[in-house]
C-alpha positions as semicolon CSV with decimal commas, in nm:
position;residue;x (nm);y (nm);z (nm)
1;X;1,107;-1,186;-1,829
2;X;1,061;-0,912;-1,605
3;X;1,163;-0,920;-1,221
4;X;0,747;-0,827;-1,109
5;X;0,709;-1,212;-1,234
6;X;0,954;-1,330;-1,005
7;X;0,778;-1,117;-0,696
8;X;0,484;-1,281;-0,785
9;X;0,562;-1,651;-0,779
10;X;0,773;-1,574;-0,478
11;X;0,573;-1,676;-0,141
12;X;0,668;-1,532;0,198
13;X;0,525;-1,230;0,415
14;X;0,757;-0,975;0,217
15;X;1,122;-0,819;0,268
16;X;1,293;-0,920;0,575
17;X;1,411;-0,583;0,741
18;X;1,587;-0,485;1,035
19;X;1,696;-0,155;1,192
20;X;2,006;0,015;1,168
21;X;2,080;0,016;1,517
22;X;2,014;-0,384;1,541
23;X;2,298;-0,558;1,667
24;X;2,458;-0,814;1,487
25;X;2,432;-1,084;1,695
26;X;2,035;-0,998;1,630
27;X;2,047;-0,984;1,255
28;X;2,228;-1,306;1,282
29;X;1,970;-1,471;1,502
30;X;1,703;-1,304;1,237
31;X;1,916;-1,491;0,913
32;X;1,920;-1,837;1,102
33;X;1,565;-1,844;1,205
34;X;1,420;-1,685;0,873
35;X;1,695;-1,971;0,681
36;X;1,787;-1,645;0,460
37;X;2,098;-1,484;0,352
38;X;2,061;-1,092;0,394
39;X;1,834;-0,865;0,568
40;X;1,754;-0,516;0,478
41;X;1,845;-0,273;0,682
42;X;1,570;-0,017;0,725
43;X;1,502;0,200;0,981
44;X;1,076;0,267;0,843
45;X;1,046;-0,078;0,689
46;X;0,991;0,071;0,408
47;X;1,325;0,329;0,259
48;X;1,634;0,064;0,240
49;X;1,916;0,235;0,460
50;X;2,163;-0,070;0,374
51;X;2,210;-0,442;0,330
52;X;2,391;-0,703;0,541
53;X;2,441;-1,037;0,430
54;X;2,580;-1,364;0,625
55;X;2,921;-1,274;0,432
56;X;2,919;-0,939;0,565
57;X;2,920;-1,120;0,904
58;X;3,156;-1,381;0,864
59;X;3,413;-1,153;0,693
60;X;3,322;-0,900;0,991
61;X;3,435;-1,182;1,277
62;X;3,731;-1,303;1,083
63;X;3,878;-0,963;1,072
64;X;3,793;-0,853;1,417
65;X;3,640;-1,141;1,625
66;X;3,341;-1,174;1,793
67;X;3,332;-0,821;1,939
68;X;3,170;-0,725;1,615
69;X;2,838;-0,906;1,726
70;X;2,760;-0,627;1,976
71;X;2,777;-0,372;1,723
72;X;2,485;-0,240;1,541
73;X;2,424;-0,315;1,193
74;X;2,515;0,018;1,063
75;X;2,859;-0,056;1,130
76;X;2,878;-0,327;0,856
77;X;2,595;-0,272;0,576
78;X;2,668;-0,204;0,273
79;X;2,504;0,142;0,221
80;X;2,558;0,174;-0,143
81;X;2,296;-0,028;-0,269
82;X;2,193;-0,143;-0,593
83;X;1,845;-0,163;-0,652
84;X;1,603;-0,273;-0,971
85;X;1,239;-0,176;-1,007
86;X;0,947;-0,430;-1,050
87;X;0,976;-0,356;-1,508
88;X;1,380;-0,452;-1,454
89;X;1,490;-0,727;-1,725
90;X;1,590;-1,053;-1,498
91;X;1,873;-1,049;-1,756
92;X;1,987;-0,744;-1,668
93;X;1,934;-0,838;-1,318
94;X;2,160;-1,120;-1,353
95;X;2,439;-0,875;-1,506
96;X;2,451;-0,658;-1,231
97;X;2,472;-0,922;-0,956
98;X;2,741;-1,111;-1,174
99;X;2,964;-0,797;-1,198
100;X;2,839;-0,643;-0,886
101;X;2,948;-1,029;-0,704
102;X;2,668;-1,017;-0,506
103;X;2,346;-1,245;-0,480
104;X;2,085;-0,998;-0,316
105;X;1,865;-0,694;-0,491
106;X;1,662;-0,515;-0,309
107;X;1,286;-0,406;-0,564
108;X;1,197;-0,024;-0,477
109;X;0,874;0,140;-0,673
110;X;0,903;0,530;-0,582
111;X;1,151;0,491;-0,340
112;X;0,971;0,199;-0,082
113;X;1,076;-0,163;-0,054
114;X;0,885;-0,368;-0,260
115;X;1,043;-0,722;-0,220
116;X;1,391;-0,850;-0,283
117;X;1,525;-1,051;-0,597
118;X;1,787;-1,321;-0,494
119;X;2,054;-1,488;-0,782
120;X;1,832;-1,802;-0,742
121;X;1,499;-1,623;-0,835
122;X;1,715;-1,447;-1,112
123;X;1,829;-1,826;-1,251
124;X;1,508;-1,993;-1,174
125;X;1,285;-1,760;-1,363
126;X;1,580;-1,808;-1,682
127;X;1,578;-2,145;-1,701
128;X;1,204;-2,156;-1,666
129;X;1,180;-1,891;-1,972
130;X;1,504;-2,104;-2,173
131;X;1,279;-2,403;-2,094
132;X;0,943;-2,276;-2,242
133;X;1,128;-2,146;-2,550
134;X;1,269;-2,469;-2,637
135;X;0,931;-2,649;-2,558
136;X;0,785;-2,383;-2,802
137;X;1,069;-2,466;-3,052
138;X;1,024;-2,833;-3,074
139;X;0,643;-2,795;-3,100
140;X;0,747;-2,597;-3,417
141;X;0,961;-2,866;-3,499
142;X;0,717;-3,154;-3,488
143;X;0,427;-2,905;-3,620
144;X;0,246;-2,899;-3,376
C-alpha cells in the first residue's frame, strides 16, 4: 500500500502549519484546539521549515520551565525533517518512524506540503491491507 491511499481516506482541511516565529504557547493552543500532536512549521504554508510536536513541548518545559512558551517555534523544531512522497511504501513508512522514534511524516510532491502521514494512518492502512489478504486467503481456502 502506498502512503497517497492513506491521504485519501484521511478527512480534514489539510496540514496543520504554523510559522516559525509562532510562539509556543500559540502552537500549543493550535495542538489542543485542532486535538493533534504536531504542527508544521512553515513560514509559506507550503515549504516545511520544521516540525514541533507536543513532546517537543513538554520536554522543552521540563528542561527549562515555562519561559519556553514565549519563545517562538524556531527555537524548538526539529529542522531536520524526514519526509516521504505520496508513491512511499506505508511499510517503509513504518520503518523510518520506528527507527527514526517518531510518529509524524510530513508528504512533499516537488518540494510543497502535501499532507502529513501519522504512525496511526501508517498501522491503520496495514492492518486494513493484512486484513484483506487474509479475507482473500480464506476465500481461496473455502473456493470461493
Amino acid at each position: 500500500m502506498l502512503v497517497q491511499a492513506i491521504l485519501k481516506s484521511k478527512t480534514g482541511s489539510g496540514v496543520v502549519t504554523v510559522k516559525t516565529s509562532t510562539l509556543v504557547s500559540e502552537a500549543a493552543q493550535v495542538l489542543a484546539e485542532k486535538r493533534i500532536g504536531t504542527v508544521v512549521v512553515s513560514d509559506d504554508g507550503e515549504t516545511p521549515d520544521g516540525i514541533l510536536s507536543e513532546r517537543d513541548i513538554v520536554r522543552e518545559l521540563a528542561a527549562s520551565g515555562s519561559g519556553c512558551l514565549t519563545q517562538p517555534v524556531s527555537a524548538y523544531m526539529t529542522s531536520n525533517l524526514v519526509t516521504c512522497s505520496r508513491e512511499a511504501s506505508v511499510q517503509d513508512v513504518l520503518q523510518q518512524m520506528t527507527e527514526g522514534r517518531f510518529r509524524h511524516m510530513p508528504v512533499l510532491e516537488d518540494g510543497k506540503l502535501v499532507g502529513i502521514v501519522t504512525l496511526g494512518d501508517a498501522v491503520k492502512a496495514q492492518l486494513a491491507e493484512l486484513a484483506m489478504e487474509k479475507d482473500a486467503l480464506q476465500g481461496m481456502i473455502m473456493g470461493h
